[in-house]
N, C-alpha and C positions, 0 to 999 in steps of 0.2 A: 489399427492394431492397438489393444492393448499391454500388451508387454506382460501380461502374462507369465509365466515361467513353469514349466511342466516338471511335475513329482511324480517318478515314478515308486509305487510303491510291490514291495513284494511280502511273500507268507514267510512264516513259521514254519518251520520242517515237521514242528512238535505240536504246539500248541494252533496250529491254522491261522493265528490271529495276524492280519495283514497290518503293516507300519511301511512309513517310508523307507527307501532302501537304505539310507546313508544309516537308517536309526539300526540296522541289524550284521547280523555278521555274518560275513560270507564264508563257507567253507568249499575247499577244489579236492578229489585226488590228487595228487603232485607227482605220486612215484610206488614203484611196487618193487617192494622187499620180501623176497623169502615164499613171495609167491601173496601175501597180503597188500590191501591198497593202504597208504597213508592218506589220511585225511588232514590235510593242515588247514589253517586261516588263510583266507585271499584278506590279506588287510587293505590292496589298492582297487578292490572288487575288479580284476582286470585281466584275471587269469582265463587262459583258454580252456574249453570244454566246460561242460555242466557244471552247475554247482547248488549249494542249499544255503537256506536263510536261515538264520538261528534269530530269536531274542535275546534281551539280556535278563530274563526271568529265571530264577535260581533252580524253579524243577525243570525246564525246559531245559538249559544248563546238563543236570544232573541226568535227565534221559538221555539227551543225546550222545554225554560221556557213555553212559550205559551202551547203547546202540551200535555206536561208529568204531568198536570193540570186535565186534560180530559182523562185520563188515569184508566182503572178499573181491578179490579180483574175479572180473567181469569172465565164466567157465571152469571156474574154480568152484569144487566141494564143500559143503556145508560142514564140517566139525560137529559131529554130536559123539 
């Protein structure tokens, strides 16, 4: 054995561009207000249920602020 040591890496929700996971940030649902999902930071990446990778790339950034806006609980109507 060589002692080796496995990186797991994951995507970009924006950009596709795959990095180590420690290198990205992880985002959870946490909690539903008012009938919308909150999207917070998993800082411990440790939270249960699904989640997304972000980079720390400033349009990447600035999309996903855009995005996670428009974002609703899972039988919930679109707002137009």
């Amino acid at each position: 054995m060589t002692g080796n040591t496995h990186i797991p890496f994951r995507m970009c929700v924006i950009c596709r561009q795959r990095a180590p996971k420690h290198a990205l940030t992880r985002f959870t649902a946490t909690a539903f207000q008012s009938g919308k999902m909150e999207i917070e930071p998993d800082r411990k990446q440790q939270a249960q249920g699904r989640g997304v990778y972000l980079c720390d790339a400033p349009p990447c950034r600035e999309a996903f602020s855009r995005r996670r806006v428009k974002r609703k609980a899972k039988g919930q109507e679109n707002e137009r």
